[in-house]
N, C-alpha and C positions, 0 to 999 in steps of 0.2 A: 602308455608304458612302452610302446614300439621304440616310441623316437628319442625315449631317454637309451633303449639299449642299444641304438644304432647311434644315438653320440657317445656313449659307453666305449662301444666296438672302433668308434674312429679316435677315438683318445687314445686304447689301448695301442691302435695301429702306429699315430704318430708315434708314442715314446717308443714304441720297439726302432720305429725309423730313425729317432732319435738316438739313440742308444747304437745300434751299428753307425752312424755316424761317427759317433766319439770311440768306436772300437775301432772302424779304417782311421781313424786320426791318430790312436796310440799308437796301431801298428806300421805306418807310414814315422811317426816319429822314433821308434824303434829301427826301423829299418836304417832309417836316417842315419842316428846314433851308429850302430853299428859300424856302418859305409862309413864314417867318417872316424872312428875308434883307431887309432893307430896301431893298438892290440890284438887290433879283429880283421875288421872288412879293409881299412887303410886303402879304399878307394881313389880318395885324392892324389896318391905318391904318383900316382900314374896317366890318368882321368880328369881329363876337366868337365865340370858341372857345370853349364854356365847358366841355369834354372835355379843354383843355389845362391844366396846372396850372402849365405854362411858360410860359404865353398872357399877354403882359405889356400891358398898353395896348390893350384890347380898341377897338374902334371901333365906332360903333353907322349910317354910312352906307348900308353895308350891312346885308342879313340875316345872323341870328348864319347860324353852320354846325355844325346841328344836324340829327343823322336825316339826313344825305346822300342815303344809297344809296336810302333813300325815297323821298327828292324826283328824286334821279336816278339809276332801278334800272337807266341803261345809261348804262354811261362814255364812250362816243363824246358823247352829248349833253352831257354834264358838261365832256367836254374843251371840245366848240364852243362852251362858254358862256365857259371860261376866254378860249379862244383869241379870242375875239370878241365880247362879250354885248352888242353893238351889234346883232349881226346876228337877235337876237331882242325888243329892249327898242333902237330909234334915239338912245334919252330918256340911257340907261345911263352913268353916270359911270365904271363900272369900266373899267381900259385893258384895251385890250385886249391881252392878254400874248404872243399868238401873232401876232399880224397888224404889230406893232410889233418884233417880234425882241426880244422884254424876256427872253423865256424859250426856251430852246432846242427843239425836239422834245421830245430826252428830256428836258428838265425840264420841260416842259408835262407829258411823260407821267408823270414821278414825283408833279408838284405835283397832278395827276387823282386818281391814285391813291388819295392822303394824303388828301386832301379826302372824295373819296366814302368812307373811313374812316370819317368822324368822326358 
């Protein structure tokens, strides 16, 4: 009876494991969407991906977005550069997407996410 609940218990374990996998994958494709939304995030006008192979019309205004998590190994900072990169750089052309309502929370929080991916 033990070894049936301790295969029980590891079955249960993978689907959970399973299951946040296909949640960072929706929200990583979310994020995506967004970043590339010309509505929203409109990250390419400016930004070249070169990790995207979907990446159309790469923009050189900005710095590509490359090595993120590098450049920003804490995503609070990452977000307050989306949300505002005024408020570290005055000079900054990028909108800023949080302070203007371009992107909601949670799309701020998804389009953070993507981003520090990449």
């Amino acid at each position: 009876m033990r070894i049936k609940s301790t295969i029980l218990f590891s079955i249960v374990a993978l689907l959970g494991l399973v299951t946040m996998s296909f949640a960072a994958d929706d929200e990583q494709a979310d994020g995506r969407s967004l970043a590339f939304d010309r509505k929203k995030g409109n990250c390419l006008a400016c930004h070249a991906i070169p990790a995207e192979p979907k990446a159309e019309s790469p923009g050189n205004i900005g710095p590509p977005l490359v090595s993120m998590k590098e450049r920003y190994p804490d995503l609070a900072t990452l977000r307050a550069q989306i949300w505002d990169a005024t408020q570290t750089n005055p000079d900054s052309v990028m909108p800023p997407f949080g302070r203007n309502k371009i992107l909601t929370e949670e799309e701020l929080d998804l389009v953070t996410a993507y981003v520090q991916g990449l």
